[in-house]
C-alpha positions in Angstrom: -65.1 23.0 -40.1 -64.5 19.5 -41.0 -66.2 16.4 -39.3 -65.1 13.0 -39.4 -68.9 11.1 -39.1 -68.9 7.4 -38.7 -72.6 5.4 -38.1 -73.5 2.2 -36.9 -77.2 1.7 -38.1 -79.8 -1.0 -36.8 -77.6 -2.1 -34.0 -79.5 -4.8 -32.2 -79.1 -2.9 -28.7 -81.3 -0.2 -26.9 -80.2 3.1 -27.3 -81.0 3.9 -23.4 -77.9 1.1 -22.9 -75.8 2.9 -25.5 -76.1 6.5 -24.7 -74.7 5.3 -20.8 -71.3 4.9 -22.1 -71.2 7.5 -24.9 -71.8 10.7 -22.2 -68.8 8.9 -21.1 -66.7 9.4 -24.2 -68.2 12.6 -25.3 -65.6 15.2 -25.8 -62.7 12.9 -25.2 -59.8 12.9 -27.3 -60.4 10.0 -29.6 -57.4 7.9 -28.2 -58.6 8.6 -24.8 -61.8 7.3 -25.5 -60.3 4.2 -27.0 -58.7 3.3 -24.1 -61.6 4.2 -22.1 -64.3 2.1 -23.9 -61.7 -1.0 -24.2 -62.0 -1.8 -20.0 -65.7 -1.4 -19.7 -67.3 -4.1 -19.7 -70.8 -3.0 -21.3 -71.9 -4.5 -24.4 -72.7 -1.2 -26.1 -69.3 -0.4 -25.3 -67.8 -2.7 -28.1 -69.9 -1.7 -31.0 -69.0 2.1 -29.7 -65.6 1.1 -29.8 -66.3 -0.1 -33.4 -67.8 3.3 -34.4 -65.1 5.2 -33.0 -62.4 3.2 -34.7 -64.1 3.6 -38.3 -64.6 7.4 -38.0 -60.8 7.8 -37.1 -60.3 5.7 -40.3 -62.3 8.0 -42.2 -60.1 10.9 -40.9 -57.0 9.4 -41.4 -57.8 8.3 -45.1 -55.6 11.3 -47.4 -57.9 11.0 -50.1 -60.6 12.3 -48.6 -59.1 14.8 -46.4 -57.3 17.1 -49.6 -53.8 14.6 -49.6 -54.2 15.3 -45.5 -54.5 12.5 -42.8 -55.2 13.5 -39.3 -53.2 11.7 -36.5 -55.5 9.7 -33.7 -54.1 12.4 -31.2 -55.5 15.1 -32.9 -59.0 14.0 -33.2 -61.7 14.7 -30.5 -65.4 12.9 -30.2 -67.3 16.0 -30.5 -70.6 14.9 -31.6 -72.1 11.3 -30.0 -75.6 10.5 -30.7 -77.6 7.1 -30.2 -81.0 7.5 -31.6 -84.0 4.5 -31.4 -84.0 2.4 -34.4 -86.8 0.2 -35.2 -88.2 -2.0 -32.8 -89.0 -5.9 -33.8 -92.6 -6.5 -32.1 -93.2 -10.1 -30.8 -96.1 -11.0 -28.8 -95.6 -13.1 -25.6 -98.7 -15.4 -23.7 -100.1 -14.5 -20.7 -102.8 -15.8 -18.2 -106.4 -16.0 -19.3 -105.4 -16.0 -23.3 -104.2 -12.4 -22.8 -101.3 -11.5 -25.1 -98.1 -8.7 -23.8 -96.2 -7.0 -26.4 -92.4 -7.6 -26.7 -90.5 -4.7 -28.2 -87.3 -5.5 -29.4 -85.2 -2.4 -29.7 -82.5 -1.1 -32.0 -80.3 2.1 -32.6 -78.6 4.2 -34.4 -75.0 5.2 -33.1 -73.5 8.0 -34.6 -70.0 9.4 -34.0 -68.3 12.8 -35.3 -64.6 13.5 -34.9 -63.0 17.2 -35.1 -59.6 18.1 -35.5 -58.1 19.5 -32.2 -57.7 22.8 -34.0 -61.1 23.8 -35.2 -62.5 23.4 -31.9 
């Protein structure tokens, strides 16, 4: 069984926001999910869209598919997964020379696309 994998690493967004509109997309056919992502109006939902688009690349590219290129149509988001990346830690002032921590947070987006057929 062949997977198309494409990975966004570090992205400077929480994955909590990501992983909203990826259960969206999950098991979508990757046009379908195209569309889908390009109206809402989440940020997360770009650099998805981004992800998406390079793992469809990566299946359509013959040299790495034995001379074969998959067509968009064919291709289904089988496997989305937003993991935490690192966090940047800043410390913010408070009353009485007290100090809150300020976490930053990143993630890992990760997209796999199967052909229709292996399913």
């Amino acid at each position: 069984m062949s997977q198309f994998n494409a990975y966004h690493k570090n992205a400077r967004i929480s994955a909590q926001k990501v992983r909203l509109v990826a259960n969206m997309v999950r098991g979508m056919y990757a046009d379908e999910a195209l569309d889908t992502l390009k109206y809402q109006p989440q940020r997360g939902a770009r650099m998805l869209e981004k992800v998406i688009k390079s793992a469809v690349g990566n299946a359509q590219d013959p040299d790495q598919n034995n001379g074969r290129g998959f067509k968009i149509e064919e291709l289904v988001v089988t496997d989305v997964r937003v993991d935490g990346g690192p966090m940047f830690k800043r410390i913010r002032p408070r009353a009485r020379g007290m100090a809150f921590m300020i976490k930053k947070r990143s993630s890992h987006i990760r997209v796999g696309l199967t052909h229709v057929d292996e399913i």
